[in-house]
C-alpha positions as CSV (number, residue, x, y, z in Angstrom):
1,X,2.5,15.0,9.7
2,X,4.6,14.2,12.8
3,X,8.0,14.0,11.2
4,X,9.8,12.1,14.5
5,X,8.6,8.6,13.6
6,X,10.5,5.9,14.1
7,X,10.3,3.0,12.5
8,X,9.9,1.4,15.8
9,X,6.6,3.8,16.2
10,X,5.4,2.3,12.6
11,X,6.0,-1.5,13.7
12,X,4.0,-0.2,17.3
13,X,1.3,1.3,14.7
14,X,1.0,-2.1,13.5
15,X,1.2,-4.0,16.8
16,X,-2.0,-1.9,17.4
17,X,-4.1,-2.7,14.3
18,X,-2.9,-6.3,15.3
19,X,-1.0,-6.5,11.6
20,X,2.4,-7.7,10.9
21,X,5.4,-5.4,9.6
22,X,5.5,-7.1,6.7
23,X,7.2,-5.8,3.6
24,X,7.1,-7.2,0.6
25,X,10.7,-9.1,0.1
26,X,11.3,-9.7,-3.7
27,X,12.6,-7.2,-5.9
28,X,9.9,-5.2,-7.6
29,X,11.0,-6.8,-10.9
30,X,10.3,-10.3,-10.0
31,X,7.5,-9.6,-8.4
32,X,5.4,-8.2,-11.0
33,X,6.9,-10.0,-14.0
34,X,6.0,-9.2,-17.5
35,X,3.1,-6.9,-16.6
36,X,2.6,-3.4,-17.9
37,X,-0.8,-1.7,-17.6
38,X,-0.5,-0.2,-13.3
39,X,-3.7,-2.2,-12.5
40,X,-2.0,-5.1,-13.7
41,X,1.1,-4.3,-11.5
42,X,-1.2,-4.2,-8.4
43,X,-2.5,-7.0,-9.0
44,X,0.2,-9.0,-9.1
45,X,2.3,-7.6,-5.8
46,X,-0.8,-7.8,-4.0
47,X,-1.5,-11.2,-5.0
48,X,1.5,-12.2,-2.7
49,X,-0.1,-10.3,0.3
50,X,-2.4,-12.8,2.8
51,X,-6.0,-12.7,2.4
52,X,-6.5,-9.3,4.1
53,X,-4.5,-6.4,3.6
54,X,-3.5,-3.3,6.5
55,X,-3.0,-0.1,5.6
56,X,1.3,-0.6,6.1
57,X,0.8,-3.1,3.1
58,X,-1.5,-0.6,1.2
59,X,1.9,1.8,1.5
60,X,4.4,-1.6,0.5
61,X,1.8,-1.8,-2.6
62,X,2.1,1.5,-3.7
63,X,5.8,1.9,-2.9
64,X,6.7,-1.1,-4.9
65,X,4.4,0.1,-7.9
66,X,6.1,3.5,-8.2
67,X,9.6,1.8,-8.3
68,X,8.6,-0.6,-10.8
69,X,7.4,2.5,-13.2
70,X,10.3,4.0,-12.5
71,X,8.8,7.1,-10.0
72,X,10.7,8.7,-7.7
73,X,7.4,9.3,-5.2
74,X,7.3,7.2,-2.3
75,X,4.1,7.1,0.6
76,X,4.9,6.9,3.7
77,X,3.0,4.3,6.1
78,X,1.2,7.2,8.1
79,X,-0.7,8.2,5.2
80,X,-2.2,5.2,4.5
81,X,-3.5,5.1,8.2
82,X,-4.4,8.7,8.0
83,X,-6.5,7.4,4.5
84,X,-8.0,4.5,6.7
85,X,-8.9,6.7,9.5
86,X,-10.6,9.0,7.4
87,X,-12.4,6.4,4.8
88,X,-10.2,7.3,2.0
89,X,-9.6,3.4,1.0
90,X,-12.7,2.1,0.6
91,X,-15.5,5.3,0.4
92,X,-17.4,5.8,3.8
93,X,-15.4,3.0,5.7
94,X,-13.4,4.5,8.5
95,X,-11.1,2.7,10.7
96,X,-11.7,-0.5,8.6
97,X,-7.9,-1.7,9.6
98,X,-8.0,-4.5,6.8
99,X,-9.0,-4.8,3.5
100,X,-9.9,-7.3,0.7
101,X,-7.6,-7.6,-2.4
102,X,-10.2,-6.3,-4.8
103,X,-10.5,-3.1,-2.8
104,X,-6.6,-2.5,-2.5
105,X,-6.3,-3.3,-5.9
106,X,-9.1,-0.5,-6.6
107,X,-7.4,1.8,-4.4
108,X,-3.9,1.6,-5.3
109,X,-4.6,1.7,-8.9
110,X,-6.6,5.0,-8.8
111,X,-3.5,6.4,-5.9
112,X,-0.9,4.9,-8.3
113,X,-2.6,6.5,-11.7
114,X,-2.9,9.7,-9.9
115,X,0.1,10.3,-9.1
116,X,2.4,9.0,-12.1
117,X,0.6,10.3,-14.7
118,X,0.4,14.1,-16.0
């Protein structure tokens, strides 16, 4: 992974796939609510996403998920364009660029599950 980008370089990464840089502003806690179960936290922090998702908002997802359980990992934006490029979002679509809630929701669950439990 090319360790020199900028954040300037991720908002150009998203200039390019014609997304906003949008993070997600609340505090994981009042985003999710009440809700335990990971799929349930998904759900609900990519419920305040628009209608189609990038991959730099696949990353926000997952970030804010793994703060809410309390998990120090972290993705980095770059991954989840390497994961689009290479149809790891959504099996067999490369290059897709945006996604449906349902399919992030499917995604970051499995990513999230993965990597937080042992």
């Amino acid at each position: 992974m090319n360790e020199n980008l900028t954040v300037e370089s991720v908002d150009e990464m998203a200039e390019i796939d014609g997304t906003e840089n949008t993070m997600i502003d609340e505090t994981p806690a009042a985003v999710v609510g009440e809700v335990t179960d990971i799929e349930g936290l998904v759900r609900e922090v990519v419920e305040a996403l628009p209608e189609t998702v990038s991959p730099y908002q696949i990353h926000s997802v997952i970030n804010t998920v793994f703060e809410v359980l309390g998990s120090e990992r972290t993705v980095r934006p770059q991954m989840m364009y390497n994961y689009d490029r290479n149809g790891l979002i959504v099996k067999g679509a490369k290059g897709v660029k945006r996604y449906a809630h349902e399919e992030v929701v499917a995604f970051a669950t499995k990513f999230v599950t993965k990597h937080t439990t042992k």
